[in-house]
C-alpha positions as CSV (number, residue, x, y, z in Angstrom):
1,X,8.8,-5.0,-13.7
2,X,9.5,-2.4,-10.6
3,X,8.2,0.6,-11.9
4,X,8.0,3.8,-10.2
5,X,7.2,7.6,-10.5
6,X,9.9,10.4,-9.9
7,X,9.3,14.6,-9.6
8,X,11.0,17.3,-11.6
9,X,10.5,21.1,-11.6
10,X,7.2,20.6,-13.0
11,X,5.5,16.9,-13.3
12,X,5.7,13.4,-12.1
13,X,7.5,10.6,-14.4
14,X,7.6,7.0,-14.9
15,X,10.4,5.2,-14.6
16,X,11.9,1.5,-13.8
17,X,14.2,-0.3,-11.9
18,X,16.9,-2.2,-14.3
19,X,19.3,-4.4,-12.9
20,X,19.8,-2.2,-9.8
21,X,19.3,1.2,-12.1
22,X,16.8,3.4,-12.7
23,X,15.7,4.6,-15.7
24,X,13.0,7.1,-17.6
25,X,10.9,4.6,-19.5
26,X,9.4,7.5,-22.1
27,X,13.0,8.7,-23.3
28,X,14.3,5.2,-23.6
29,X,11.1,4.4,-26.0
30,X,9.0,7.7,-26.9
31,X,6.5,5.4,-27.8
32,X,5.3,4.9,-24.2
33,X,3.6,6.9,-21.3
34,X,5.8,9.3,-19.8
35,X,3.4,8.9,-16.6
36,X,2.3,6.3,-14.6
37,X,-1.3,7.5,-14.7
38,X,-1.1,7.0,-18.2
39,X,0.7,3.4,-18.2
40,X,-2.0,2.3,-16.6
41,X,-5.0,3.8,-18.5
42,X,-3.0,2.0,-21.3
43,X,-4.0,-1.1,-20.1
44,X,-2.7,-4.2,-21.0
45,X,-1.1,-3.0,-24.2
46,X,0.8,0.0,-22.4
47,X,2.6,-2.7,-19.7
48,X,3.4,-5.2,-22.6
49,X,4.8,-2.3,-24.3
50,X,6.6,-1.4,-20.8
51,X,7.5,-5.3,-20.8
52,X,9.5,-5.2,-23.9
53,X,11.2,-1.6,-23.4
54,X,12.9,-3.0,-20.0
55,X,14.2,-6.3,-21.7
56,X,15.7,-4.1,-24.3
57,X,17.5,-2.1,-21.9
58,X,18.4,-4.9,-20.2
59,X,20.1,-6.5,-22.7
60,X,21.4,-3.4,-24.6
61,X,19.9,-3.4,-27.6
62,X,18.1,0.1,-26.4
63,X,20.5,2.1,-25.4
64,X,19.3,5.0,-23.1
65,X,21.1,7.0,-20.2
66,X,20.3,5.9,-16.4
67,X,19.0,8.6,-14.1
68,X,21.3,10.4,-11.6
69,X,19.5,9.9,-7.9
70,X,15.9,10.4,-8.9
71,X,13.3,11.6,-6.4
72,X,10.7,9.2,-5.5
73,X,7.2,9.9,-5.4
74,X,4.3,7.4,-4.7
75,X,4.4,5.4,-7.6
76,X,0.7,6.5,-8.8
77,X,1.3,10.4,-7.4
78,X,-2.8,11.0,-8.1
79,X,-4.6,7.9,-7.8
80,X,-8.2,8.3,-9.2
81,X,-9.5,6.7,-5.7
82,X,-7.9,5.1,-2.5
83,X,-9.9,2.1,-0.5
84,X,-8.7,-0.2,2.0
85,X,-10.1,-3.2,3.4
86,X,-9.9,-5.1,6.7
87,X,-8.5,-8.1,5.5
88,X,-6.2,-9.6,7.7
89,X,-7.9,-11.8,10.7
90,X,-5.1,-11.7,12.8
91,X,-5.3,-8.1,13.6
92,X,-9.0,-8.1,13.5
93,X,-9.2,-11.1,16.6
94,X,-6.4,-9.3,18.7
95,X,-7.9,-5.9,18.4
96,X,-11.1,-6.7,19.6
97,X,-9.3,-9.2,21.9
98,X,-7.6,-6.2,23.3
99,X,-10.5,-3.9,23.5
100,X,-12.6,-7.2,25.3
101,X,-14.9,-7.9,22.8
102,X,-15.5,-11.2,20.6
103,X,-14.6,-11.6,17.3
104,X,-16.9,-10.2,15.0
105,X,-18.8,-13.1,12.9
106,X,-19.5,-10.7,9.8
107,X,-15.8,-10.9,9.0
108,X,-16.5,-13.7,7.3
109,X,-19.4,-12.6,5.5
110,X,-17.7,-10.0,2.9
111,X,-15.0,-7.9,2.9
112,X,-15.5,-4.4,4.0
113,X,-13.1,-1.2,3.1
114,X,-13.3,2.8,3.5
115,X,-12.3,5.3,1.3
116,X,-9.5,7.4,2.3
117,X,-8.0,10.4,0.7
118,X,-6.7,10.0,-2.6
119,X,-5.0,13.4,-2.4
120,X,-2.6,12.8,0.2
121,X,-0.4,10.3,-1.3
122,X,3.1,10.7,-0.4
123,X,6.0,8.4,-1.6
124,X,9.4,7.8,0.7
125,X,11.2,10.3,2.8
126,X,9.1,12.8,5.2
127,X,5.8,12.8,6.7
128,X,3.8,16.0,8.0
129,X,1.8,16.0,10.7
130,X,-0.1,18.4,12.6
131,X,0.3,18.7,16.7
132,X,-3.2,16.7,17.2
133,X,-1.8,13.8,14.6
134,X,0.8,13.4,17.2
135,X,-1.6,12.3,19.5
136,X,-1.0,8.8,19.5
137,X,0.7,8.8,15.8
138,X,0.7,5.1,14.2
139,X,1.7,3.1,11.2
140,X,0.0,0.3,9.6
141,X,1.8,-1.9,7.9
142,X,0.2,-3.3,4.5
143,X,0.4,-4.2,0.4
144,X,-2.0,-2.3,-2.0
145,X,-2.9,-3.3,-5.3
146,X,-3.4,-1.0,-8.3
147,X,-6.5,-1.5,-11.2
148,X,-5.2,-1.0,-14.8
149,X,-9.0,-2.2,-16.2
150,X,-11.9,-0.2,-16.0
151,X,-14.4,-3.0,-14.7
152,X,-17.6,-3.2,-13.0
153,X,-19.4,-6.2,-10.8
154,X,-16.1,-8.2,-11.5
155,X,-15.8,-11.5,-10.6
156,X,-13.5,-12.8,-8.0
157,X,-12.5,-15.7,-10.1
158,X,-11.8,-12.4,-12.8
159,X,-10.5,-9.9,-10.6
160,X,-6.7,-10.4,-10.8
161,X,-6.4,-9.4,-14.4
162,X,-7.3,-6.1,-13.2
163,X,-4.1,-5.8,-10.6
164,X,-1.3,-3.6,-12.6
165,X,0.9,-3.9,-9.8
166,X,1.1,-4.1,-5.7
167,X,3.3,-2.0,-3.7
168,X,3.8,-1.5,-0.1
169,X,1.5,0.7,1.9
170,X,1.8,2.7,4.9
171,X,-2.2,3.9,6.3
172,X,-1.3,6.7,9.1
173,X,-3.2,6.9,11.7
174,X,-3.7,9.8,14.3
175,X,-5.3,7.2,16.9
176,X,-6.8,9.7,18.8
177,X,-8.5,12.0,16.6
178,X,-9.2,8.4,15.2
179,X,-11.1,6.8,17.9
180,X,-13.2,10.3,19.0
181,X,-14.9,10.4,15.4
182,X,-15.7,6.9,15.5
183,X,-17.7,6.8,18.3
184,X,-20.4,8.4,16.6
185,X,-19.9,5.3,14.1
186,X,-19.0,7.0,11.2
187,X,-15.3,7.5,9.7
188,X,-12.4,7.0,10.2
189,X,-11.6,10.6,8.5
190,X,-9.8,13.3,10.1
191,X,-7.6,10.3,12.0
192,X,-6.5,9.1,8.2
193,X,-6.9,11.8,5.7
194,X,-3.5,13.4,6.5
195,X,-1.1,11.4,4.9
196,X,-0.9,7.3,3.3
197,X,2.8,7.0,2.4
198,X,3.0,4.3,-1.0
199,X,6.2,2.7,-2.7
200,X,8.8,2.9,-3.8
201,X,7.9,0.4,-6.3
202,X,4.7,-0.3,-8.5
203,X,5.7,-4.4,-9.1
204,X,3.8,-6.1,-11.6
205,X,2.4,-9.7,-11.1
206,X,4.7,-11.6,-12.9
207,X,7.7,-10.4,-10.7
208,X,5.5,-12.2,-7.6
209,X,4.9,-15.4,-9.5
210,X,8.1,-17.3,-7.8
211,X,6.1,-16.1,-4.5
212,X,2.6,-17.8,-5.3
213,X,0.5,-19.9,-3.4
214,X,-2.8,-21.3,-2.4
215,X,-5.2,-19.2,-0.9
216,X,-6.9,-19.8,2.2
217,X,-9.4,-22.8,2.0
218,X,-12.9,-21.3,0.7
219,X,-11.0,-18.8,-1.0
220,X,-10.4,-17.2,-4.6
221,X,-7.7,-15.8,-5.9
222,X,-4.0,-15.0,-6.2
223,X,-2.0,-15.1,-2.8
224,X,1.5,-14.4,-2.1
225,X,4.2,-15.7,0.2
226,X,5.6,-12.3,0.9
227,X,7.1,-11.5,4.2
228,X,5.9,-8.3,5.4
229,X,8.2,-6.2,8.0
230,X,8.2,-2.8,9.9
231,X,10.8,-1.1,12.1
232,X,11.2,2.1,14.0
233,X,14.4,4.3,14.2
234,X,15.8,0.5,13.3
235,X,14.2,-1.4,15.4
236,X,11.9,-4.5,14.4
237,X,8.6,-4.1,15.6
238,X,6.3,-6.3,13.1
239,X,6.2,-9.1,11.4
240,X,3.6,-11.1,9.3
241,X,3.2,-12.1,5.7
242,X,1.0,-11.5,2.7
243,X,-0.3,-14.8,2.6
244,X,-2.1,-14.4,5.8
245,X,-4.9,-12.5,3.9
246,X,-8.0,-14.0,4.7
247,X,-9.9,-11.9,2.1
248,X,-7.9,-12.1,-1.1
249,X,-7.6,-8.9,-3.4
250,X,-9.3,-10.6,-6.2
251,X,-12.8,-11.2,-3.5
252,X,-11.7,-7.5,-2.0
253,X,-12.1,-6.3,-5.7
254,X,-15.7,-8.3,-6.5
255,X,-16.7,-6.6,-3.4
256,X,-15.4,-3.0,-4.4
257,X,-16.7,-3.5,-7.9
258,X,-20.6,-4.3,-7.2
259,X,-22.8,-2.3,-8.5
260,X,-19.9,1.0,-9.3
261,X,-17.2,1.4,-11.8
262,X,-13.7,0.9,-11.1
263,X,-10.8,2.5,-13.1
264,X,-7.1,2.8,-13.9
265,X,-5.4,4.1,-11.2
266,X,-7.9,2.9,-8.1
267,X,-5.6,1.8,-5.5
268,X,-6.8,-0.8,-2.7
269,X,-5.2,-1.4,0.7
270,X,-5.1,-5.4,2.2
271,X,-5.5,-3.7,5.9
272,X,-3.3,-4.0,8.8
273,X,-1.6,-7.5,9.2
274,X,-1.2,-8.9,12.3
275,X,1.2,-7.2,14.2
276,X,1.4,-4.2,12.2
277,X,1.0,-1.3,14.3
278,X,1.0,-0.1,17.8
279,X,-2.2,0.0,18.5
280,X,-2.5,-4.0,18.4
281,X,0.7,-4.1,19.8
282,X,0.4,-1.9,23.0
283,X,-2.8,-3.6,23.5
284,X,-1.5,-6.9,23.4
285,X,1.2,-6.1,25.9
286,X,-1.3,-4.1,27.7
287,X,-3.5,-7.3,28.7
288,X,-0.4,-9.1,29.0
289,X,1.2,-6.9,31.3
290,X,-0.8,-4.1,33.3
291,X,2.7,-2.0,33.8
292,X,3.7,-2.2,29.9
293,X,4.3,1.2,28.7
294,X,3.1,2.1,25.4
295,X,4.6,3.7,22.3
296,X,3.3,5.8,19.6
297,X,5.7,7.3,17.2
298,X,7.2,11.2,17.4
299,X,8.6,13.7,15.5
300,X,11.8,12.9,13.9
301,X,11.1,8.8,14.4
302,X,12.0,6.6,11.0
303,X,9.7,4.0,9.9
304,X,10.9,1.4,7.7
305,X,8.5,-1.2,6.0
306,X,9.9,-3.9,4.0
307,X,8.1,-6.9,1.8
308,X,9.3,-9.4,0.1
309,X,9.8,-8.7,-3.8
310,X,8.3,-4.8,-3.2
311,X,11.3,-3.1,-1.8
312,X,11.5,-1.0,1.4
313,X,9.6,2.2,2.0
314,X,10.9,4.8,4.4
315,X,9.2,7.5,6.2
316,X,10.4,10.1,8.6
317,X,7.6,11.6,10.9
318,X,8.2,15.3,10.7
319,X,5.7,18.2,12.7
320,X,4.3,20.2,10.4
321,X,4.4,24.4,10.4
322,X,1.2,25.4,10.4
323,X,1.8,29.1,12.3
């Protein structure tokens, strides 16, 4: 299923994407959760439930009227928490690489992840920033996965039960604010708590199945040949693929999990892949040529990311008024 969450006048709703239309899942069957957030407290149950209302529509037998241009939000509007990891190698060797430093060896102890802020979700269309967020203003290109289980000290060779759905994720980030905070080694914060666009989809894992493959060698869990894309005011600027996750989601979630509750609604980020924002990419063309000239994104620039199976998420980069 490609489910996803739409505003009225007053509250967020879930819908999904049927044959090319969308439709309001809760007033084609009253008997499910008119809200994502409550989809995916149902569990299990809830998405089988979700299952069986889409093949209905599908083939008729549940009548119901489509929607007229709904708004997208993020799919999961208020997400109980927001992590993301630092699991993509690629970007991890040619940052460092570009800053002149070796390749960490505890990447390949454990996965490691921050928590960002799970209040500033935004779904497709514009993005507000604030004059010093324009300092050096970047994308990062990624997939998130959301948890429909409450779990604790899961299991990688468990973990994917927990997934209700991935969806393409864009982490902001104000590089300079970003790189002044972390020099006294903690964050990042004020460079990311601004804005992490989501969407437009929630896509459950049996929609990805036709895209499985083998994990990396050493490795547990699912993995996905999903070709992931950005580009700027239409542009291509990145390329890489989902399957190039070194860390899988499953070992990202047994790490997450240890020791802490997890819940319904917990989203977590796969980190930048290779390629997938400026900063690896002005540094790259930085050491390969001293005169290349750099580019962060500006007010009124369109971002367009785009994986296989997910969909395309669009953002415009907007300054915000803050007189």
């Amino acid at each position: 299923m490609k489910l996803f969450s739409y505003s009225t006048d007053n509250e967020y709703r879930l819908g999904a994407l049927v044959d090319g239309t969308c439709y309001d899942l809760n007033r084609a069957n009253p008997l499910l959760a008119d809200s994502m957030s409550d989809l995916l407290d149902g569990g299990e149950n809830a998405m089988e439930l979700a299952r069986r209302t889409v093949s209905c529509i599908k083939n008729g037998s549940l009548p119901t009227a489509p929607l007229t241009a709904p708004k997208f939000v993020a799919p999961v509007p208020k997400p109980s928490s927001c992590r993301d990891a630092y699991a993509f190698r690629q970007h991890v060797e040619t940052a460092r690489r570009n800053r002149g430093v070796p390749m960490i060896p505890e990447f390949d102890d454990f996965p490691v992840f921050y928590f960002t802020n799970h209040r500033a979700i935004v779904g497709p269309g514009d993005v507000y920033c604030m004059p010093a967020h324009l300092e050096e203003l970047d994308f990062e290109l990624e997939v998130a996965v959301v948890l429909n289980r409450r779990g604790r000290n899961i299991k990688a060779a468990d973990a994917d039960r927990h997934i209700g759905g991935y969806m393409i994720m864009n982490d902001w980030s104000a590089r300079q604010l970003q790189m002044e905070e972390m020099k006294l080694s903690l964050g990042p914060a004020k460079g990311k708590d601004f804005a992490t666009a989501m969407g437009p989809y929630l896509v459950t894992p049996d929609e990805l199945i036709p895209y499985k493959v083998d994990p990396k060698a050493g490795h547990v869990g699912d993995a996905f040949n999903l070709e992931m894309t950005c580009a700027v005011n239409g542009i291509r600027v990145s390329t890489g693929n989902l399957a190039d996750m070194h860390w899988t989601f499953a070992e990202i979630i047994e790490r997450v999990s240890y020791g802490v509750d997890v819940f319904p609604g917990d989203i977590i980020g796969s980190g930048t892949v290779g390629t997938g924002c400026f900063l690896e990419l002005n540094g790259t063309g930085k050491r390969e040529d001293p005169l290349y000239e750099s580019q962060w994104l500006k007010p009124g620039d369109t971002v367009e990311m785009e994986v296989t199976g997910l969909g395309c998420l669009v953002n415009t980069v907007r300054l915000e008024n803050a007189s």
